[in-house]
C-alpha positions as CSV (number, residue, x, y, z in Angstrom):
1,X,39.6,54.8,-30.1
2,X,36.6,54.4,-27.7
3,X,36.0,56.7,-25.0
4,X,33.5,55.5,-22.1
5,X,33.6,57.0,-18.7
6,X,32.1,55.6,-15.9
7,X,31.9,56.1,-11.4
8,X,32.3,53.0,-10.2
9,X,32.1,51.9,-6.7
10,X,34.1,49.4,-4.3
11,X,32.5,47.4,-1.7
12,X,33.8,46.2,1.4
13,X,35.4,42.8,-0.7
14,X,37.4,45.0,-3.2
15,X,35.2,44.3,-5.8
16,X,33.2,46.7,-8.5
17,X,30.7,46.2,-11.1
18,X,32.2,47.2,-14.6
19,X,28.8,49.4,-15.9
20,X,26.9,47.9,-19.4
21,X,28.3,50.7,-21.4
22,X,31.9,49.6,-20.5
23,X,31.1,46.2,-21.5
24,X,29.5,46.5,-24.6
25,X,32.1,48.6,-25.6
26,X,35.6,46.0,-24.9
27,X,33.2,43.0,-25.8
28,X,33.1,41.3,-22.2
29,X,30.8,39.0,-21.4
30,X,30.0,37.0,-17.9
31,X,33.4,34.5,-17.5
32,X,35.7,37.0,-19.4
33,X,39.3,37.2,-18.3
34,X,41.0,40.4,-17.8
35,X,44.6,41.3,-17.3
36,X,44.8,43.9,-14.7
37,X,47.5,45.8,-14.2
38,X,48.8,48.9,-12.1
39,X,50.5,51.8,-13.5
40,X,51.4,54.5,-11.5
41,X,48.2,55.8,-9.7
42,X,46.3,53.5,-12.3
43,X,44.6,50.2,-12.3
44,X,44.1,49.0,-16.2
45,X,41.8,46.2,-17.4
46,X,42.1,45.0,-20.2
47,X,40.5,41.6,-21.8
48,X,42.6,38.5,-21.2
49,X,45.1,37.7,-24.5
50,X,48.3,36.7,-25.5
51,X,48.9,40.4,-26.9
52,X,47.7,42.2,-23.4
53,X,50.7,40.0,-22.3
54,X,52.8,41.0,-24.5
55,X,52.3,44.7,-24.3
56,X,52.8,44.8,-20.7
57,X,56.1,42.9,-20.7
58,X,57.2,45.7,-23.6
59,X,55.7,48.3,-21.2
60,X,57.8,46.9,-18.4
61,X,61.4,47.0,-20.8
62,X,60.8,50.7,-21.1
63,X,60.2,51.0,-17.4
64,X,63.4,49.3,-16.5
65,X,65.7,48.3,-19.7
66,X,68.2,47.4,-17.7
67,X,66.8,44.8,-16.2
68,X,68.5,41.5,-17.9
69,X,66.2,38.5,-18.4
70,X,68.3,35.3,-18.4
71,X,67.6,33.0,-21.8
72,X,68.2,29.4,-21.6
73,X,67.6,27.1,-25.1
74,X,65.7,24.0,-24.6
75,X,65.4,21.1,-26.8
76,X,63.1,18.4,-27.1
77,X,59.7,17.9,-25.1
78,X,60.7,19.6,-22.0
79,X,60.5,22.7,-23.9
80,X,56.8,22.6,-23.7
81,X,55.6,23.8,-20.0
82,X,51.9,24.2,-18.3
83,X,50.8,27.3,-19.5
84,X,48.4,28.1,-16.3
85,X,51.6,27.8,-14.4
86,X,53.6,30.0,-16.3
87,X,50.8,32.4,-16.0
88,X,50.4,31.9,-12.1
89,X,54.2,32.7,-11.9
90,X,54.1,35.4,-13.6
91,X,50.8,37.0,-11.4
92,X,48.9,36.7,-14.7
93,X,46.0,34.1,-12.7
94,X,45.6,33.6,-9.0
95,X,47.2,30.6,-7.4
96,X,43.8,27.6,-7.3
């Protein structure tokens, strides 16, 4: 597990720096996606990836297993969507 802790600062936009040490350390470069996500009194970053995805839509089920998600099979080609869409709708990328 890696441990870096860091004082950051947010300017009048919203926006912070993440310091070197944090970046060396998850591997992000200029361009990087992130995921960011807010849990409880917490704001988590974490790099953009299929898995990050999938952990915070198991994350959510134990936060509310009741909730039902409606399944539909699809055959054929419209079974393949835009991907940057789905991930818009689902507050994954900002709306361009």
């Amino acid at each position: 597990m890696i441990y870096v802790e860091a004082i950051v600062k947010v300017d009048k936009q919203g926006r912070m720096v993440l310091p070197r040490d944090v970046r060396i350390a998850l591997g992000i470069e200029g361009g990087a996606e992130m995921v960011c996500r807010v849990v409880g009194n917490k704001v988590i970053l974490e790099r953009f990836s299929i898995e990050s995805i999938q952990r915070a839509f198991a994350d959510l089920e134990e936060v509310a297993p009741s909730l039902e998600v409606d399944t539909v099979e699809v055959e054929g080609e419209d079974k393949y969507f835009d991907s940057e869409y789905a991930l818009r709708k689902i507050g994954i990328r900002g709306v361009s």
